[in-house]
C-alpha positions as CSV (number, residue, x, y, z in Angstrom):
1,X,0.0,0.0,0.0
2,X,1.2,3.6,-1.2
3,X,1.4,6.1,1.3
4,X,0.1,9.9,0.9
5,X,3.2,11.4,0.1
6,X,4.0,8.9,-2.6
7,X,0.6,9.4,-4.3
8,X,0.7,13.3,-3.9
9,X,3.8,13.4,-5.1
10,X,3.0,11.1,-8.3
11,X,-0.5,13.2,-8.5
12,X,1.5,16.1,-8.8
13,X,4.2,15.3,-11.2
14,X,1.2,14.1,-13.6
15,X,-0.7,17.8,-13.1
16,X,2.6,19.2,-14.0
17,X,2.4,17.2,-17.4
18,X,-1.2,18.3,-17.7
19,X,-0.4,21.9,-17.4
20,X,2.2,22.3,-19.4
21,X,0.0,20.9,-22.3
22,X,-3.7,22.2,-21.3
23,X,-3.2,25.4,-23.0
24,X,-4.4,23.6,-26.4
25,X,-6.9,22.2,-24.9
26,X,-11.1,23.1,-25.3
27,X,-12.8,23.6,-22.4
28,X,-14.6,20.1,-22.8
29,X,-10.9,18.0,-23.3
30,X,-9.4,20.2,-20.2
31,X,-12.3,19.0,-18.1
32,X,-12.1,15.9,-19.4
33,X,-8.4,15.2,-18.8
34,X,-8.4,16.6,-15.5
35,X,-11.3,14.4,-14.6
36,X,-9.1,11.4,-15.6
37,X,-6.2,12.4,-13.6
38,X,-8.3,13.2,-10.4
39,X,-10.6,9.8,-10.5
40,X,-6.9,7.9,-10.8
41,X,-5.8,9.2,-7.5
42,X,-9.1,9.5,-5.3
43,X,-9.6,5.6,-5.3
44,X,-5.5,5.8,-3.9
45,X,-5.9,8.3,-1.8
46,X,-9.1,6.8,0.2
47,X,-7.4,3.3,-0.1
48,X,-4.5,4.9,1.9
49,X,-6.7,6.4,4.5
50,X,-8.0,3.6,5.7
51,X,-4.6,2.2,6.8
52,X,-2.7,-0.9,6.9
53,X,-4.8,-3.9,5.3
54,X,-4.5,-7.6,5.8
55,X,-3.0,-9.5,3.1
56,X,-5.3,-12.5,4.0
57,X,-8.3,-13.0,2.0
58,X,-10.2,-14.2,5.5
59,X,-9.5,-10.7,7.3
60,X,-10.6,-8.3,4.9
61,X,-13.7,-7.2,3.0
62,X,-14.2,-5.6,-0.7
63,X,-16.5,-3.2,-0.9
64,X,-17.9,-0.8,-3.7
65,X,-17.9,2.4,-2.9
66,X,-18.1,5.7,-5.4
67,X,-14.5,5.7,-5.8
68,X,-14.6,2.0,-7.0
69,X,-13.9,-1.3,-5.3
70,X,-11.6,-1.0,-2.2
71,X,-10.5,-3.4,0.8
72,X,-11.2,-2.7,4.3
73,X,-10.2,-5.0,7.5
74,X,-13.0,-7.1,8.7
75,X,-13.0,-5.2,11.8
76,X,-13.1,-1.7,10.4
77,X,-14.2,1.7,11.7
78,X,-17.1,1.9,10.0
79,X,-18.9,-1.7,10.8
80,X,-21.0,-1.3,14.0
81,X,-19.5,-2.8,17.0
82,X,-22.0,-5.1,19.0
83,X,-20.2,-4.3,22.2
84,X,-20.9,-0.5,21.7
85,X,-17.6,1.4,20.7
């Protein structure tokens, strides 16, 4: 698993490329292109904020959320606790 400063840092060598070539862009290819490049990097980033995950199959879940399929630890935050928090 990447950690934030090795996705930001590859999120913002790729805006650099984008930049330097969005001055021939239309408006619909520059929203298009930097819809690309943001959609790669939220599923990363909210992969990385959940932490450290299992590599067993047994002791983690794969869920769908809007930023596509991600793995969370069988006991995760967001699961309700029976014992209360």
């Amino acid at each position: 698993m990447e950690d934030y400063t090795t996705i930001l840092s590859e999120m913002n060598k790729e805006f650099e490329n984008f930049s330097s070539k969005s001055r021939s862009l239309n408006a619909y290819d520059y929203e298009k292109e930097f819809r690309k490049i943001t959609d790669k990097y939220d599923q990363k980033l909210f992969q990385a904020s959940l932490g450290k995950i299992p590599k067993s199959k047994n002791k983690k879940h794969t869920i769908e959320t809007s930023f596509g399929k991600i793995n969370v630890k069988k006991k995760s935050f967001h699961e309700p606790n029976p014992n209360g928090l």
